[in-house]
C-alpha beads as a LAMMPS data file, in Angstrom:
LAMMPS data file: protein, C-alpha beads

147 atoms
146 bonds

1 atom types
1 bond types

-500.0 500.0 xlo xhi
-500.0 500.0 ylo yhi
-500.0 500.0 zlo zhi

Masses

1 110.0

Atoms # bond

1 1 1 21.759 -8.341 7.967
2 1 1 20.876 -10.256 4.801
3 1 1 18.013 -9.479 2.658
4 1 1 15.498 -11.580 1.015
5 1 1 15.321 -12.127 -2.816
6 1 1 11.822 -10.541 -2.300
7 1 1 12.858 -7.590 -0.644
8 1 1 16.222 -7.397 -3.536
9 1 1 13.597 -7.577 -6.096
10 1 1 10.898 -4.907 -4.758
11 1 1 13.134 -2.165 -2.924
12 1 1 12.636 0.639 -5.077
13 1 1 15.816 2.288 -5.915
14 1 1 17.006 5.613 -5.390
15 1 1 15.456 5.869 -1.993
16 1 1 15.679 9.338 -0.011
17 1 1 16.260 9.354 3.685
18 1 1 12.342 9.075 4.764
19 1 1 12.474 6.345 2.526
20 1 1 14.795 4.764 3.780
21 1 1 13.681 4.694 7.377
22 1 1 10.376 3.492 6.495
23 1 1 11.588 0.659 4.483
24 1 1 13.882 -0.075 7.418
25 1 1 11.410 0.857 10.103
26 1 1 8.639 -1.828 8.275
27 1 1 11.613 -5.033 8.298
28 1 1 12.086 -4.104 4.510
29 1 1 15.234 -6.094 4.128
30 1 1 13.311 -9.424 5.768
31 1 1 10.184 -9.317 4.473
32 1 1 8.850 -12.626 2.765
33 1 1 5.405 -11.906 2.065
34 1 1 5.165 -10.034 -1.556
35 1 1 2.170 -7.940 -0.874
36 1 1 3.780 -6.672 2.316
37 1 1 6.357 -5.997 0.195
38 1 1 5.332 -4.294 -2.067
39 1 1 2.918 -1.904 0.499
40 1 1 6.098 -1.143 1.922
41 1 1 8.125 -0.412 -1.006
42 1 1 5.034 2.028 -2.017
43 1 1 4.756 3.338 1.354
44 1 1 8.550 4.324 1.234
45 1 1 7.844 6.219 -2.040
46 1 1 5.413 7.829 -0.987
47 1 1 6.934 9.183 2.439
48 1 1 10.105 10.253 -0.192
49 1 1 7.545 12.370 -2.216
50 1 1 6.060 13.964 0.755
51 1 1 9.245 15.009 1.790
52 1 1 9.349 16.365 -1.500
53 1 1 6.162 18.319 -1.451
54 1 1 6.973 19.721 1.578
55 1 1 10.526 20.993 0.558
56 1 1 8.319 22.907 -1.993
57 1 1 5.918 24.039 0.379
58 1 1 8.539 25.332 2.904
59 1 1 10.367 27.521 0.178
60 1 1 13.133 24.941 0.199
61 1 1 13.065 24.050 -3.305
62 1 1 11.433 25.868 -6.200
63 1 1 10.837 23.131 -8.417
64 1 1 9.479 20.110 -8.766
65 1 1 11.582 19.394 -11.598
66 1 1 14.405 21.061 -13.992
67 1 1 14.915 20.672 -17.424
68 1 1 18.200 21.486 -18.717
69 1 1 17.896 22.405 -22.373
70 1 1 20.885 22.402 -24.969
71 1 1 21.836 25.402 -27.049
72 1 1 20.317 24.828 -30.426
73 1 1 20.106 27.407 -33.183
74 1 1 16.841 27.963 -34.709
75 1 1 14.751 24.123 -33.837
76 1 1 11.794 24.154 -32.428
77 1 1 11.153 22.598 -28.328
78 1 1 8.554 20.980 -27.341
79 1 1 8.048 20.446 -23.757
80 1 1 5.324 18.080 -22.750
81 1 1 3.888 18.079 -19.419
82 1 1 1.227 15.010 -18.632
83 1 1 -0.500 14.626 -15.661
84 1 1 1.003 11.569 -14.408
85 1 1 1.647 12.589 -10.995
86 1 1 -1.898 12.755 -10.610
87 1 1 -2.578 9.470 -12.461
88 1 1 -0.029 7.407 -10.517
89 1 1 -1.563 8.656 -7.536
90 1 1 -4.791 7.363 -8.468
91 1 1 -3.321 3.863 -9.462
92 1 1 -1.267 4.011 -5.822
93 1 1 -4.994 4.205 -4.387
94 1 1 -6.406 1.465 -6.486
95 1 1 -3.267 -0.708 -6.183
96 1 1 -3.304 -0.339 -2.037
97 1 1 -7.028 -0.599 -1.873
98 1 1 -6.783 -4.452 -4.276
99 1 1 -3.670 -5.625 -2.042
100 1 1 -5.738 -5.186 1.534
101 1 1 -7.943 -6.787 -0.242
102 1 1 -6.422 -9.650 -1.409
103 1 1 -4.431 -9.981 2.126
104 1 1 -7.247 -9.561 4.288
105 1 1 -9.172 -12.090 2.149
106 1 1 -6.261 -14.777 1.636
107 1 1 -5.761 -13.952 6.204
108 1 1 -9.242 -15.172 6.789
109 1 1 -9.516 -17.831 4.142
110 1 1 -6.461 -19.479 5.578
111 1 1 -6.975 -18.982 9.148
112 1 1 -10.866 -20.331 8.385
113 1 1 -9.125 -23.425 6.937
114 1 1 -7.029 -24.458 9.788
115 1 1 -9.774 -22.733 12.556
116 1 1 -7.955 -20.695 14.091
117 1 1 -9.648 -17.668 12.996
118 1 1 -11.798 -17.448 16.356
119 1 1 -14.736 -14.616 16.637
120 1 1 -14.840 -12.317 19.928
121 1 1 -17.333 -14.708 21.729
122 1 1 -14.420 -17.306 20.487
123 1 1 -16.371 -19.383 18.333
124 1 1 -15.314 -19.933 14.205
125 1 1 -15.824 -17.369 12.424
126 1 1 -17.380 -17.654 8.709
127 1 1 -15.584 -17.719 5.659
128 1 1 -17.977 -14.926 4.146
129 1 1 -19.509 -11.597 4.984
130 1 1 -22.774 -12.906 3.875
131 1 1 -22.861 -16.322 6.048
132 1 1 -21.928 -13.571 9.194
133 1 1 -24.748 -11.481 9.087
134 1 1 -27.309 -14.737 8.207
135 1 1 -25.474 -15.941 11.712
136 1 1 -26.078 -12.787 13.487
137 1 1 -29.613 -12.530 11.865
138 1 1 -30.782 -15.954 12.972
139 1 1 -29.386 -15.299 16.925
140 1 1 -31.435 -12.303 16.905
141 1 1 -34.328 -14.141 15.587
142 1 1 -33.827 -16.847 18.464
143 1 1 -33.144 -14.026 21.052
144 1 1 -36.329 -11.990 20.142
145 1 1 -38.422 -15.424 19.921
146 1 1 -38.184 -16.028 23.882
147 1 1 -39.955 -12.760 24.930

Bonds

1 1 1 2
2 1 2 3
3 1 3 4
4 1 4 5
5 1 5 6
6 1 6 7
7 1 7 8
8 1 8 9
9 1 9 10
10 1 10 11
11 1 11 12
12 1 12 13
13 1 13 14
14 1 14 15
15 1 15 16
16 1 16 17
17 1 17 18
18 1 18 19
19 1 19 20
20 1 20 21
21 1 21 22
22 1 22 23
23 1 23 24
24 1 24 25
25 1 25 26
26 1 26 27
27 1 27 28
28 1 28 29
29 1 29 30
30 1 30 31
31 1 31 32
32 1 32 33
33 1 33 34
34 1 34 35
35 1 35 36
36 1 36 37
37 1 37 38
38 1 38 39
39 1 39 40
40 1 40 41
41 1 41 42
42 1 42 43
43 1 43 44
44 1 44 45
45 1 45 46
46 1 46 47
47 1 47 48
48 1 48 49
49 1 49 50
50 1 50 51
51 1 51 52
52 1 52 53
53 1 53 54
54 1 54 55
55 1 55 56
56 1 56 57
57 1 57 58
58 1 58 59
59 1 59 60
60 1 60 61
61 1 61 62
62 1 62 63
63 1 63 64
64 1 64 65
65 1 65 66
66 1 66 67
67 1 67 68
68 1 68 69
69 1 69 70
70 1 70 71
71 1 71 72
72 1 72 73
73 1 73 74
74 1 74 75
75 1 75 76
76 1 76 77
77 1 77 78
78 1 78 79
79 1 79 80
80 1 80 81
81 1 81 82
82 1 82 83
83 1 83 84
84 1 84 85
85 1 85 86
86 1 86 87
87 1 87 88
88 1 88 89
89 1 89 90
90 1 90 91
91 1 91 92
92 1 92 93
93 1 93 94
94 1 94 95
95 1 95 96
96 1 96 97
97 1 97 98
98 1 98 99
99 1 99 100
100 1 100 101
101 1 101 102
102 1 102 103
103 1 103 104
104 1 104 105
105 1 105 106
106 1 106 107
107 1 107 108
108 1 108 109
109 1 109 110
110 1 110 111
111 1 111 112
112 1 112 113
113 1 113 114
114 1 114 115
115 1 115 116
116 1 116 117
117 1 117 118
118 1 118 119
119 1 119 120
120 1 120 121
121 1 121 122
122 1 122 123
123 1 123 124
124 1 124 125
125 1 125 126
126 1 126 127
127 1 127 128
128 1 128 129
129 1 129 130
130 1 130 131
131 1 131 132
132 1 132 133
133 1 133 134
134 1 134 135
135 1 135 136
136 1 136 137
137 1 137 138
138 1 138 139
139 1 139 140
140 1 140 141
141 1 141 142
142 1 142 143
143 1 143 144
144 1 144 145
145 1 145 146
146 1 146 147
């Protein structure tokens, strides 16, 4: 199987076996839409560092990470530990949270322009939120009028 330039450009490297089956598992290799994409590649990350967490949690590991320091006479170390971890998982939040937005948006807006985003009752549905519930205001309006 062939992969996409897409999927070349955004498959993270270095992926773990969870990773790897996710990427795989979500048509990785074939994917042409970039925000898929990139959900995927994040979602394969992520399933790599749960595996990680776990191995720590089950006694497998006993470290996040090692530091191998060289032998030097008499200079001072400094070891600096940010919270990044924590930060990029905020910014994994924020970044998921924008890209449903932008796909769910850019779905409706383009299945509003060609009509064939149908409601339940299988009638258009609105572009907007707000034209929606103004819809389903004035139906109840003309509903409660005939009593």
């Amino acid at each position: 199987m062939t992969s996409t330039p897409l999927a070349d450009a955004l498959k993270p490297v270095g992926l773990g076996d969870r990773g790897e089956a996710l990427w795989t598992a979500f048509g990785g290799d074939t994917i042409t839409d970039a925000a898929r994409a990139v959900l995927v590649a994040e979602a394969a990350r992520l399933a790599d560092t749960l595996e990680m967490m776990d191995g720590l949690i089950r006694g497998e590991s006993e470290a996040w990470a090692t530091v191998e320091l060289p032998e030097i006479d008499g200079a001072e170390l400094k070891l600096t530990i940010n919270p990044i971890v924590a930060e990029r998982r905020q910014t994994v939040t924020v970044f998921r949270l924008t890209l449903a937005q932008l796909t769910n948006v850019a779905a409706i807006d383009g299945a509003a322009a060609n009509n064939s985003y149908r409601g339940a009752d299988g009638g258009d549905r609105p572009q907007g939120g707000v034209d929606e519930i103004k819809q389903r205001r004035d139906r109840r309006l003309a509903d409660t009028a005939d009593l």
